[in-house]
KOLRO-843495 format. One record per residue (C-alpha): residue in three letters; x negated, y negated, z. Coordinates in pm, 1 decimal. Example, Ala and Ser with C-alpha at 12.3 -4.5 7.8 and 13.67 -1.06 7.14 Angstrom:
<nodes>
residuo ala | x -1230.0 | y 450.0 | z 780.0
residuo ser | x -1367.0 | y 106.0 | z 714.0
</nodes>
This chain:
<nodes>
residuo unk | x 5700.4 | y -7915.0 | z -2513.6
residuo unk | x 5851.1 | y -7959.5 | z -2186.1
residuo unk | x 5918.3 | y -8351.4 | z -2046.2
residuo unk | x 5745.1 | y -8428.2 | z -1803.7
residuo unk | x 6026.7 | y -8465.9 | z -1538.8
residuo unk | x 6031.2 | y -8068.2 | z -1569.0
residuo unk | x 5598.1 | y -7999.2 | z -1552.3
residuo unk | x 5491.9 | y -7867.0 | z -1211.1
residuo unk | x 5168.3 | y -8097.2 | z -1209.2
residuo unk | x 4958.6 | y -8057.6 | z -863.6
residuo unk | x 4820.3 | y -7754.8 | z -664.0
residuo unk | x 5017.6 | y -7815.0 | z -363.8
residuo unk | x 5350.4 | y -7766.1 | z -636.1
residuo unk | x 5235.1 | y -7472.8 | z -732.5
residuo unk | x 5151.7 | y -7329.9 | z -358.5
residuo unk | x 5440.7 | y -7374.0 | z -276.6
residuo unk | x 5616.7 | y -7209.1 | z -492.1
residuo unk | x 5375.8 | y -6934.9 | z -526.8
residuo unk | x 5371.8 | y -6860.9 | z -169.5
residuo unk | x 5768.6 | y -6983.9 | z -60.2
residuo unk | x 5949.9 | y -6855.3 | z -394.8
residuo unk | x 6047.8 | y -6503.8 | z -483.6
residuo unk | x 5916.7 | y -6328.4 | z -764.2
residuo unk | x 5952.8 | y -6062.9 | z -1029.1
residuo unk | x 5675.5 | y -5905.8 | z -1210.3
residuo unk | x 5661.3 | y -5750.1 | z -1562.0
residuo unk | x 5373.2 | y -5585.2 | z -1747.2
residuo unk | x 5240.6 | y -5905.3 | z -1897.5
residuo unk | x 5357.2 | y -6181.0 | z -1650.4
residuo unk | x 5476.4 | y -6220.8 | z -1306.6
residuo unk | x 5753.7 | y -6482.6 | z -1236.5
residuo unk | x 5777.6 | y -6687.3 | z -903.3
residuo unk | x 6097.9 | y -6926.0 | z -817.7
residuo unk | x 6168.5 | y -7119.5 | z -568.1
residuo unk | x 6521.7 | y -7221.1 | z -555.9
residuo unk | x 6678.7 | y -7573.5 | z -475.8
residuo unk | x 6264.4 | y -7735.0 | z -542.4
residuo unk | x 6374.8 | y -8043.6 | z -629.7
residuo unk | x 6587.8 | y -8253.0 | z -813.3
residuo unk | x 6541.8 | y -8157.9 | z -1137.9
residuo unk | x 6446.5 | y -7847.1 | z -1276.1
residuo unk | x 6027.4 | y -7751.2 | z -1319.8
residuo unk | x 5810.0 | y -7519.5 | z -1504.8
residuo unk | x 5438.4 | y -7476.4 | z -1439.5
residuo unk | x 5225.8 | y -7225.0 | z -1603.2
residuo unk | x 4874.1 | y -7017.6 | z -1535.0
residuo unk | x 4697.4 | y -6843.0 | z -1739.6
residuo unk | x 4342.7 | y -6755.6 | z -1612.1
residuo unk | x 4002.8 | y -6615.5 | z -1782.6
residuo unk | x 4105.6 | y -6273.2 | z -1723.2
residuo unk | x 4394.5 | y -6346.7 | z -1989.3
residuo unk | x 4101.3 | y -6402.3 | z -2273.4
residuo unk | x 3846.3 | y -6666.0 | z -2387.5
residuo unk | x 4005.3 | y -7014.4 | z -2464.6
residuo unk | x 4161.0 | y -6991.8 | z -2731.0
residuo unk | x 4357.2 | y -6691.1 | z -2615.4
residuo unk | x 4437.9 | y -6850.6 | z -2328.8
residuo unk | x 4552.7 | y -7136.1 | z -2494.3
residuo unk | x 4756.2 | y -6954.3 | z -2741.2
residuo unk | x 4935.7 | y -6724.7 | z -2462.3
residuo unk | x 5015.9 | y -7072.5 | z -2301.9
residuo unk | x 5147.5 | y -7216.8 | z -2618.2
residuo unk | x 5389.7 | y -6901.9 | z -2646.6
residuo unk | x 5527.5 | y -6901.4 | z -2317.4
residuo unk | x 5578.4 | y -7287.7 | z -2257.7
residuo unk | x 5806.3 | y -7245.2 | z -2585.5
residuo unk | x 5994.7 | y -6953.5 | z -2435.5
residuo unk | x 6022.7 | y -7148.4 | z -2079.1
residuo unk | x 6148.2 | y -7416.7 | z -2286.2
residuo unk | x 6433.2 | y -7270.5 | z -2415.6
residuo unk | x 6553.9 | y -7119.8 | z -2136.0
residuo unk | x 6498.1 | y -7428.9 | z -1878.3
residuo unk | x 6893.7 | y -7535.1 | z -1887.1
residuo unk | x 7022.7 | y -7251.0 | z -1805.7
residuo unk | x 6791.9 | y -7189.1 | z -1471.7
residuo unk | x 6985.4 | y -7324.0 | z -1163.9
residuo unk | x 6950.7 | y -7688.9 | z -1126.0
residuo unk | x 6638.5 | y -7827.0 | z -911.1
residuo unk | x 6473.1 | y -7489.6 | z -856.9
residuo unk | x 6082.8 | y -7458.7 | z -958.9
residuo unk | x 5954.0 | y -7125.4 | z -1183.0
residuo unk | x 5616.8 | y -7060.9 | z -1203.0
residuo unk | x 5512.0 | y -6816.2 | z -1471.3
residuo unk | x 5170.4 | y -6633.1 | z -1433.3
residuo unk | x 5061.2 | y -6462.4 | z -1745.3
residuo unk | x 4811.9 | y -6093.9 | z -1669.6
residuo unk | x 4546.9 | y -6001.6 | z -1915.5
residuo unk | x 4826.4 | y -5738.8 | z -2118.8
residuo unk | x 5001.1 | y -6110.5 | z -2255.9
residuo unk | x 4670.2 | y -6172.0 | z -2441.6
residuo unk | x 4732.4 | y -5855.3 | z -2694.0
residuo unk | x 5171.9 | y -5899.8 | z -2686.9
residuo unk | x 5394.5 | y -6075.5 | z -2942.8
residuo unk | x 5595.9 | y -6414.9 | z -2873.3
residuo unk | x 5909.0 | y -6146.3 | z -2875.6
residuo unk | x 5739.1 | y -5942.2 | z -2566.2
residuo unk | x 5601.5 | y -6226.5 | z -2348.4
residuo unk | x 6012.9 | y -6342.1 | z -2420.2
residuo unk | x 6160.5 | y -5963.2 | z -2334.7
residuo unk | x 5949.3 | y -5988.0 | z -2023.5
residuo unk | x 6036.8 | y -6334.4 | z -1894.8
residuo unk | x 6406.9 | y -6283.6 | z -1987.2
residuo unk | x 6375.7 | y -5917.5 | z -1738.8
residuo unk | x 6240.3 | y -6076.5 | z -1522.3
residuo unk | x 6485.3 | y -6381.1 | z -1490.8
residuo unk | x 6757.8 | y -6106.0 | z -1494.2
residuo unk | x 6557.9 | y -5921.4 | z -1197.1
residuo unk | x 6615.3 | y -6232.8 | z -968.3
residuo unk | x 6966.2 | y -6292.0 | z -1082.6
residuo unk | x 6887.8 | y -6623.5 | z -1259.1
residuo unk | x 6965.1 | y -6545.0 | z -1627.8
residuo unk | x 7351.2 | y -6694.3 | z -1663.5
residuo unk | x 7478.6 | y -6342.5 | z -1772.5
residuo unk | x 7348.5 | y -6194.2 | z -1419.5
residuo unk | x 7436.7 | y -6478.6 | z -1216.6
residuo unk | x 7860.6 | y -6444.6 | z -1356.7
residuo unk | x 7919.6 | y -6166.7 | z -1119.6
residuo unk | x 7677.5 | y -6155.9 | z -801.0
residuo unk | x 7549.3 | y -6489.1 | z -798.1
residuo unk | x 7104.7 | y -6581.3 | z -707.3
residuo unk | x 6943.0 | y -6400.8 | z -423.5
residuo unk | x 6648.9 | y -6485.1 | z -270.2
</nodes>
């Protein structure tokens, strides 16, 4: 479970990152970040009825706050993710949805093993 200094909570929070961020999609999710968010670092997930009925939605949820979890510390301090799971995460293993979201954290240069070298871009 993430604390709840780190939960992207309202709309607007998740406009903004949607729309001001950068992102990085992958065949069962699409990542948006918006660097330097706020003061500490946030997750916020969706996972719509194209994904499946409830409980599938509820279980691809379940999956991928766990994965965001883990990986939260090592994201660059203050910046906001929002992960957006498609309708192919409904059918994929915890070990896809996390091959995925670690690609596409790589992609934008904000996996620590991508940012040694070149640094974030935006």
């Amino acid at each position: 479970m993430l604390p709840a200094e780190a939960r992207l909570r309202r709309s607007e929070e998740f406009r903004a990152v949607m729309r001001g961020g950068v992102r990085a999609g992958r065949r069962r999710l699409v990542l948006h970040v918006l660097p330097e968010y706020a003061e500490h670092t946030k997750a916020g997930f969706v996972v719509s009825k194209a994904v499946g009925n409830s409980v599938v939605r509820h279980r691809v949820l379940r999956r991928l706050r766990h994965l965001v979890a883990e990986r939260l510390g090592t994201l660059p301090e203050g910046s906001a993710l929002v992960v957006r799971a498609l309708p192919a995460a409904a059918t994929a293993s915890s070990e896809e949805l996390g091959a995925d979201l670690d690609a596409a954290l790589r992609r934008l240069r904000l996996s620590p093993s991508s940012r040694d070298n070149t640094g974030p871009t935006a």
